[in-house]
N, CA, C and O atoms as a MOPAC input file, in Angstrom:
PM7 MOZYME 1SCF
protein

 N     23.88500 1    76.76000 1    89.85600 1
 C     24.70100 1    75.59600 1    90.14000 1
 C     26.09900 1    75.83200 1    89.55200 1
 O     26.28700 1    76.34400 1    88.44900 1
 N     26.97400 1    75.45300 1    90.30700 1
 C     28.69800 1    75.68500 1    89.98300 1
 C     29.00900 1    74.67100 1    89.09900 1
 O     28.83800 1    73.51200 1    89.47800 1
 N     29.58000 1    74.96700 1    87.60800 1
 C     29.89700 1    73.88000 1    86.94900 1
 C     31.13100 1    73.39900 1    87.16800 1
 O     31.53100 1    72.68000 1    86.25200 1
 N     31.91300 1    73.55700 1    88.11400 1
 C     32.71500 1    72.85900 1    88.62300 1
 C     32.99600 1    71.85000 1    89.34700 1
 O     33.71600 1    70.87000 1    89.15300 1
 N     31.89800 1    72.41900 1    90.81800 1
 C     31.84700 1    71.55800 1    91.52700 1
 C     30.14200 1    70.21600 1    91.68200 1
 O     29.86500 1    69.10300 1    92.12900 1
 N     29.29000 1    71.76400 1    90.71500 1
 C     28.18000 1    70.43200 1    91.18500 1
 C     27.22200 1    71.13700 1    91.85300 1
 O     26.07300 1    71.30600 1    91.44600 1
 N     27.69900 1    71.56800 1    92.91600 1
 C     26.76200 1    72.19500 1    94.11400 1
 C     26.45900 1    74.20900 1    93.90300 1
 O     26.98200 1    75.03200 1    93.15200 1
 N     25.59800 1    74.30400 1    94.76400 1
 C     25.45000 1    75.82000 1    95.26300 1
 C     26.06700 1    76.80300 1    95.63400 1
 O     25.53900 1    77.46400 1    96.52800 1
 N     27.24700 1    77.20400 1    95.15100 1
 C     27.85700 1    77.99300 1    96.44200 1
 C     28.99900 1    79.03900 1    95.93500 1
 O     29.56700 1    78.89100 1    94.85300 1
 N     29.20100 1    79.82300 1    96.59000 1
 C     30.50200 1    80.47100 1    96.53900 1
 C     31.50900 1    79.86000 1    97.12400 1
 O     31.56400 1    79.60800 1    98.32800 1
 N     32.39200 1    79.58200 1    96.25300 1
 C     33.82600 1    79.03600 1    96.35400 1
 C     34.44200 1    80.33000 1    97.30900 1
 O     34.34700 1    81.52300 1    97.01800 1
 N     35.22300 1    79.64100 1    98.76300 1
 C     35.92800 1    80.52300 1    99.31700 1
 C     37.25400 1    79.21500 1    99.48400 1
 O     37.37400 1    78.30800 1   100.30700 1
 N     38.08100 1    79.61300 1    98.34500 1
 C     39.52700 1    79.25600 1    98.26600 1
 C     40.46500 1    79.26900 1    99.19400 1
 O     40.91400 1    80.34600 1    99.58600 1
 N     40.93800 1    78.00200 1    99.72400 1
 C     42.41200 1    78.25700 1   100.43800 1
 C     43.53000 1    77.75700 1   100.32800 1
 O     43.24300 1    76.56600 1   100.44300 1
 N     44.35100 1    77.78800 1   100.22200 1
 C     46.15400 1    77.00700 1    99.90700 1
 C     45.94700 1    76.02900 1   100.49600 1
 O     45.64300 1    76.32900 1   101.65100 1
 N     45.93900 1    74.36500 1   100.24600 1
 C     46.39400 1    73.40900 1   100.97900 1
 C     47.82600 1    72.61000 1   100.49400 1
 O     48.04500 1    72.45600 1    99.29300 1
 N     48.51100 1    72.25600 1   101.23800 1
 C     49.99200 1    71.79200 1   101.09900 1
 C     49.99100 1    70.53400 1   101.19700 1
 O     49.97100 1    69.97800 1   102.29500 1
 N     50.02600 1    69.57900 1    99.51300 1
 C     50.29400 1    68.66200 1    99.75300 1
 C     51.59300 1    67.87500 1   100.01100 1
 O     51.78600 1    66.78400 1   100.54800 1
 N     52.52900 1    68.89400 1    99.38500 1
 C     53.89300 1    67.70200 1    99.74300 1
 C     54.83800 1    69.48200 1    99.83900 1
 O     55.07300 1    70.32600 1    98.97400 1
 N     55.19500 1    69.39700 1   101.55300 1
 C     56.59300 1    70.59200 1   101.20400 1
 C     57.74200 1    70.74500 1   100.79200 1
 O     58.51800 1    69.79200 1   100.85800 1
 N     58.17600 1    72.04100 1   100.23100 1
 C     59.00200 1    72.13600 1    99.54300 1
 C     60.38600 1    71.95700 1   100.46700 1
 O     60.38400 1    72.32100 1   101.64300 1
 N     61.63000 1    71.33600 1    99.80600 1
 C     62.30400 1    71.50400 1   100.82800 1
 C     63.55000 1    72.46000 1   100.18800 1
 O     63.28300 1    73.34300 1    99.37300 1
 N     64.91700 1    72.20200 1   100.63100 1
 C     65.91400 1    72.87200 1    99.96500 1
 C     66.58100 1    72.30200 1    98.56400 1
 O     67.22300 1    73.08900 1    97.86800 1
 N     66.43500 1    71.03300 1    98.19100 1
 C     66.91200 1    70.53400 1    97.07500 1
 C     65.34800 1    70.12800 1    96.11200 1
 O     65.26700 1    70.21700 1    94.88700 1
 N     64.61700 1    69.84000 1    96.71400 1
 C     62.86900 1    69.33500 1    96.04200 1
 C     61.60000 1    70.06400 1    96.14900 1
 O     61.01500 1    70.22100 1    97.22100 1
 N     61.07000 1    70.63000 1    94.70200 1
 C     60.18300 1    71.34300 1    94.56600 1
 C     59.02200 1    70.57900 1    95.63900 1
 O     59.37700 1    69.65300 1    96.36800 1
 N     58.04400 1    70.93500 1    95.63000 1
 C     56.80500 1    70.87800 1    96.61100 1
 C     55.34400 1    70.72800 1    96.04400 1
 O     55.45000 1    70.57800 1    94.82700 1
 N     54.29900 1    70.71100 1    96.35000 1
 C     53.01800 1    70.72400 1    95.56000 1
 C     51.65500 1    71.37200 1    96.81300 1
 O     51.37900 1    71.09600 1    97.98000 1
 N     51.20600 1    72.13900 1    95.98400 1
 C     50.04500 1    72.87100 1    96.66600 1
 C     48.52000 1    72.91300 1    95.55300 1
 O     48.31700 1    72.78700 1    94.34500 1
 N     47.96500 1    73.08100 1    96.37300 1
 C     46.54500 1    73.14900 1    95.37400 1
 C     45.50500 1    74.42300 1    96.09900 1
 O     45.76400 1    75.08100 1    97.10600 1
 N     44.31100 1    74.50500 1    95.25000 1
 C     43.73800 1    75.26600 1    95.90400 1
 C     42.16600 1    74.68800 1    96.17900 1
 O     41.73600 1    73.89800 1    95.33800 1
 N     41.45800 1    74.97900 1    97.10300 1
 C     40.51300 1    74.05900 1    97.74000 1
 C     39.29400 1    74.89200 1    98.48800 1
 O     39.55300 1    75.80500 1    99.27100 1
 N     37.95600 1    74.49500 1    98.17600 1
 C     36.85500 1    75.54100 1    98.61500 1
 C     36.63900 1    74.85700 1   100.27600 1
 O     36.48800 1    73.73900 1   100.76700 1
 N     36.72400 1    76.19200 1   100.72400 1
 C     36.17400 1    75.68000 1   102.41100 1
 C     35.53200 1    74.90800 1   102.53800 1
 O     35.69000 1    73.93300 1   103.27200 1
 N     33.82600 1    75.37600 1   101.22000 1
 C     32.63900 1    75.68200 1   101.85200 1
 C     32.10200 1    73.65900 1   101.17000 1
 O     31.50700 1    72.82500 1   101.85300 1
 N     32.45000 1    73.53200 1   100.14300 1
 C     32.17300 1    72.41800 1    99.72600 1
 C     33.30500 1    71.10600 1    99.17900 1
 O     33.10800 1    69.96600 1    98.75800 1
 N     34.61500 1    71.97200 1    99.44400 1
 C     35.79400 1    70.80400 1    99.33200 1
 C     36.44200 1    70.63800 1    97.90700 1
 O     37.38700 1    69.86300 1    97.75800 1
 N     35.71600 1    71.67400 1    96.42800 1
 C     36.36300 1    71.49500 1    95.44400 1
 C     37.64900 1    71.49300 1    95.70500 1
 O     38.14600 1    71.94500 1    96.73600 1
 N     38.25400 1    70.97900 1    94.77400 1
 C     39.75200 1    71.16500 1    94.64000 1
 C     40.44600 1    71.81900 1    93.40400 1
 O     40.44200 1    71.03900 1    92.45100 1
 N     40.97900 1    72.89000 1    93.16200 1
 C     41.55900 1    72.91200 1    91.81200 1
 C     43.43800 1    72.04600 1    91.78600 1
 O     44.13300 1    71.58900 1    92.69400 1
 N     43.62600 1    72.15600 1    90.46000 1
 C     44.41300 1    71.30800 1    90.32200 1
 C     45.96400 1    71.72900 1    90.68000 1
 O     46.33600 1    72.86300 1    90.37600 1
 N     46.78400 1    70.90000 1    91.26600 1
 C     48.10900 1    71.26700 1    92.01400 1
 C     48.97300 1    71.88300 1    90.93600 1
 O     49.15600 1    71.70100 1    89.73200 1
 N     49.55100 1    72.90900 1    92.14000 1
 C     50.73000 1    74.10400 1    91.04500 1
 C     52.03800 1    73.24200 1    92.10700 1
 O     51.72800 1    72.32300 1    92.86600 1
 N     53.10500 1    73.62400 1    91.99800 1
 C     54.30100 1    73.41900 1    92.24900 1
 C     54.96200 1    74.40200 1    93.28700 1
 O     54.85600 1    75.57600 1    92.93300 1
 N     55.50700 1    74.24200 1    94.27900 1
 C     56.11900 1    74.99300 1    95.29800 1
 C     57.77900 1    74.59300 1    94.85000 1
 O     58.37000 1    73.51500 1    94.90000 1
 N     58.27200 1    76.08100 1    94.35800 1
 C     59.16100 1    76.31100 1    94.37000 1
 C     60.50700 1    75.44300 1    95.20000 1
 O     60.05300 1    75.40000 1    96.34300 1
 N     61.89500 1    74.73600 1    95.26100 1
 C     62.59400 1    74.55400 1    96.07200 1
 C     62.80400 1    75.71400 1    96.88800 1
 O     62.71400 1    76.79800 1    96.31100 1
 N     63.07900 1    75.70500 1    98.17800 1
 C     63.79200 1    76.90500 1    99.26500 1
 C     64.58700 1    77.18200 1    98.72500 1
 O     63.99700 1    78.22100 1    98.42800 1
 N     65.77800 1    77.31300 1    98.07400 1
 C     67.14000 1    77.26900 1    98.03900 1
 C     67.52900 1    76.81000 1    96.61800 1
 O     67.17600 1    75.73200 1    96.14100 1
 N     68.45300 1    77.92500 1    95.84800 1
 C     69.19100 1    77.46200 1    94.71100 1
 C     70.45400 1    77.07400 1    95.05100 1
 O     71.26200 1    77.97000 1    95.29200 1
 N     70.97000 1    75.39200 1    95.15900 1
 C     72.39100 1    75.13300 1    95.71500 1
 C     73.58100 1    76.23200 1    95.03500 1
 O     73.40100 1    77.16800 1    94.25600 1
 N     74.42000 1    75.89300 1    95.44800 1
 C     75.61700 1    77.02900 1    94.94100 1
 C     76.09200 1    75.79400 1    94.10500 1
 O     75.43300 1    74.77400 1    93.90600 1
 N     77.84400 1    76.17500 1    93.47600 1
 C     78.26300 1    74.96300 1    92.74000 1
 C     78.68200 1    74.11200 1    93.96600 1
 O     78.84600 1    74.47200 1    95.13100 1
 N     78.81400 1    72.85700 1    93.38500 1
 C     78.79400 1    71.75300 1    94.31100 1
 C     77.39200 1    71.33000 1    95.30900 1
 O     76.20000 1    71.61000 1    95.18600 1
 N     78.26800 1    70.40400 1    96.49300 1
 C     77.12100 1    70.14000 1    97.20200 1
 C     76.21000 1    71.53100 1    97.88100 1
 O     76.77900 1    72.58800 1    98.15100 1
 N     74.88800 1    71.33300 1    98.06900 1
 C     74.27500 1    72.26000 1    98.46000 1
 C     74.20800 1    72.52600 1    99.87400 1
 O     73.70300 1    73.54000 1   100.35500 1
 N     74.74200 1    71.57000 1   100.53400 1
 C     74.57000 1    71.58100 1   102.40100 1
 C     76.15700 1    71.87600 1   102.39300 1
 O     76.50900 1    71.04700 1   103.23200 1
 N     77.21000 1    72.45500 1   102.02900 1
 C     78.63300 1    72.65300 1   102.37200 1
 C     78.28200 1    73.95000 1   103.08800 1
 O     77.74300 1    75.01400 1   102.78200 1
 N     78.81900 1    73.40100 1   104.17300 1
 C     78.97600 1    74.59000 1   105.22400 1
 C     80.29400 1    75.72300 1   105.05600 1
 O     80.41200 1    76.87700 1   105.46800 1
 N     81.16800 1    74.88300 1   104.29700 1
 C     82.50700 1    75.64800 1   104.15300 1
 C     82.12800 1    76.65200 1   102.70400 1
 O     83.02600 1    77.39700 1   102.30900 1
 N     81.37000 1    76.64400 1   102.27700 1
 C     80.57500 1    78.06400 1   101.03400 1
 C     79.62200 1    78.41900 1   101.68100 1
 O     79.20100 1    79.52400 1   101.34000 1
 N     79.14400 1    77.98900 1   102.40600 1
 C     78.18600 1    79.30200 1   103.49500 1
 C     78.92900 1    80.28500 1   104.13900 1
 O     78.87800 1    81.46700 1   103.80000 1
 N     79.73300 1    79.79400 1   105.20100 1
 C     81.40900 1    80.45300 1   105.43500 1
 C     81.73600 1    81.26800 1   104.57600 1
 O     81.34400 1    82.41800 1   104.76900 1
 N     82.58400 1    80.98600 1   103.29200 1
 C     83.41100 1    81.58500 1   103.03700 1
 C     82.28500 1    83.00800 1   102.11000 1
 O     82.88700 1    84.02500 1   101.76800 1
 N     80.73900 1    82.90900 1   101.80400 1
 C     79.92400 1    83.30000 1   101.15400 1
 C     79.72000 1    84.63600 1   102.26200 1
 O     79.73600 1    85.80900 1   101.88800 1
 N     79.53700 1    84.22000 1   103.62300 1
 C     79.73700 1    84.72400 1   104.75900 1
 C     80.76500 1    86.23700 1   105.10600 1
 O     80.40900 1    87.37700 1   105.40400 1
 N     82.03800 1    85.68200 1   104.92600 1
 C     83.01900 1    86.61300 1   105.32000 1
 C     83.09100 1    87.43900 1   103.87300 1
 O     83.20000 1    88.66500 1   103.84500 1
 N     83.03600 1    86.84100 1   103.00600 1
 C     83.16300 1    87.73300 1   101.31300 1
 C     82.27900 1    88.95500 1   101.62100 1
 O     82.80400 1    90.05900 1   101.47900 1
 N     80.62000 1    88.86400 1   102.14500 1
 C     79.80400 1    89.59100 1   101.94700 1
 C     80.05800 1    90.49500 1   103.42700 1
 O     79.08600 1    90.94700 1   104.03300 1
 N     81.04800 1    90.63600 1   103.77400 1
 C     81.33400 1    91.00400 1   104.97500 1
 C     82.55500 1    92.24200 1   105.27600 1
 O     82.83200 1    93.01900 1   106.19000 1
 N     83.17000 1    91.83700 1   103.67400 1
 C     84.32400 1    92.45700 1   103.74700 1
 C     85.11200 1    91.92400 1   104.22600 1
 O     85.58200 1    92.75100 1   105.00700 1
 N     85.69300 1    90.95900 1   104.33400 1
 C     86.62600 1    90.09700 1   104.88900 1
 C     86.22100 1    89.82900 1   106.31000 1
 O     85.14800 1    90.02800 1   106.87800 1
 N     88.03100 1    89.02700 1   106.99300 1
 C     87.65400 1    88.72300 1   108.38700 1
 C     87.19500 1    89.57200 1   109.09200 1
 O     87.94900 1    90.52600 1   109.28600 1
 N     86.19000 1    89.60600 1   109.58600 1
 C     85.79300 1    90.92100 1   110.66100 1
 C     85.53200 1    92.21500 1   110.03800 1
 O     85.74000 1    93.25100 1   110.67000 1
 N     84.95000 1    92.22900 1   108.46100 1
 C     85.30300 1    93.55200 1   108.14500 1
 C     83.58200 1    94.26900 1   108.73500 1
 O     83.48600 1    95.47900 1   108.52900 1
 N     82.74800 1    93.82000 1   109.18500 1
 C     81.40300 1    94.43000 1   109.85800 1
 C     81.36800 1    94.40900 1   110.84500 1
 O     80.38000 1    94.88300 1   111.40600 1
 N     82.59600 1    93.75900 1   111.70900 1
 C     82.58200 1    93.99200 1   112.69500 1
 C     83.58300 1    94.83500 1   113.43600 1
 O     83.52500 1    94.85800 1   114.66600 1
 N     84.60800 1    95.61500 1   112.71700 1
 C     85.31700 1    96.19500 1   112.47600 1
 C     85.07200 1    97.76000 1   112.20900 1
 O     86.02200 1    98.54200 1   112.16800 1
 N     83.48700 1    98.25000 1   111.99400 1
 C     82.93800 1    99.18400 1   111.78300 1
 C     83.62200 1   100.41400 1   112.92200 1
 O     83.37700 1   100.42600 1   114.12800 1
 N     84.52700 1   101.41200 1   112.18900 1
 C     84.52100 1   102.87100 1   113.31500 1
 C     83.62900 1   103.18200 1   113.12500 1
 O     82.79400 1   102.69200 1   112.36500 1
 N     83.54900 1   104.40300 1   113.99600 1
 C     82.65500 1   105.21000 1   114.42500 1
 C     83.20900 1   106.69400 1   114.41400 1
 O     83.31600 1   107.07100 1   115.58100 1
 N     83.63500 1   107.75600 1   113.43500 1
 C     84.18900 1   109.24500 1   113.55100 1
 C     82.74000 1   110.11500 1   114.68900 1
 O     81.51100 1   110.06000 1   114.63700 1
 N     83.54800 1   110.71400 1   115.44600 1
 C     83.04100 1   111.85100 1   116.17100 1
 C     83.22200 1   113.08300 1   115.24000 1
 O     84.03500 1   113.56400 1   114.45200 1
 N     81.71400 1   113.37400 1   115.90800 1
 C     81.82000 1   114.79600 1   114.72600 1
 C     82.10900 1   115.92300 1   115.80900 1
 O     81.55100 1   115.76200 1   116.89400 1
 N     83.03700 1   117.21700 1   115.62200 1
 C     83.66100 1   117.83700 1   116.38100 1
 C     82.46600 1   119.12600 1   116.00500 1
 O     81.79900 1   119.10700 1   114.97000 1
 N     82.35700 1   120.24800 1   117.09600 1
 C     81.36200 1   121.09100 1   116.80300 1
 C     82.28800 1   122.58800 1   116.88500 1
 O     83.18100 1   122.97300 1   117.64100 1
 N     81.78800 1   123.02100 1   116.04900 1
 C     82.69500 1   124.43600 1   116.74800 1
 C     81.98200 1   125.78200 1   116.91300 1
 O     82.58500 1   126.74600 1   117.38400 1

């Protein structure tokens, strides 16, 4: 007998999601037997997303986060291409 749950059985565990995580608010998950419904007790789901400074939905620091990692205006898109000459 499982002193956890009570009953007979092998615990076969799966992730259930009680509240999701979003980009500003952690989340909550637990873990839960197929076979007879134990539950162990809820861990915490991470937020998606560490905001930057300021607001976290500014589109104008996604942008400018954007072209920085880019090498400036157009700098990836700007990529030559050298031909290699054979002799």
């Amino acid at each position: 007998m499982c002193s956890e749950c009570g009953y007979e059985c092998q615990h076969t565990f799966v992730w259930v999601t009680d509240k999701e995580a979003t980009a500003t608010e952690a989340g909550l998950k637990h873990e839960e037997c197929m076979v007879c419904g134990y539950a162990k007790a809820a861990v915490e789901i991470p937020a998606t997303t560490v905001p930057l400074a300021g607001d976290a939905g500014s589109m104008a620091q996604w942008v400018a986060l954007l072209v920085v990692s880019a090498g400036g205006p157009g700098g990836m898109l700007l990529h030559s291409r050298r031909r290699r000459t054979t002799k």
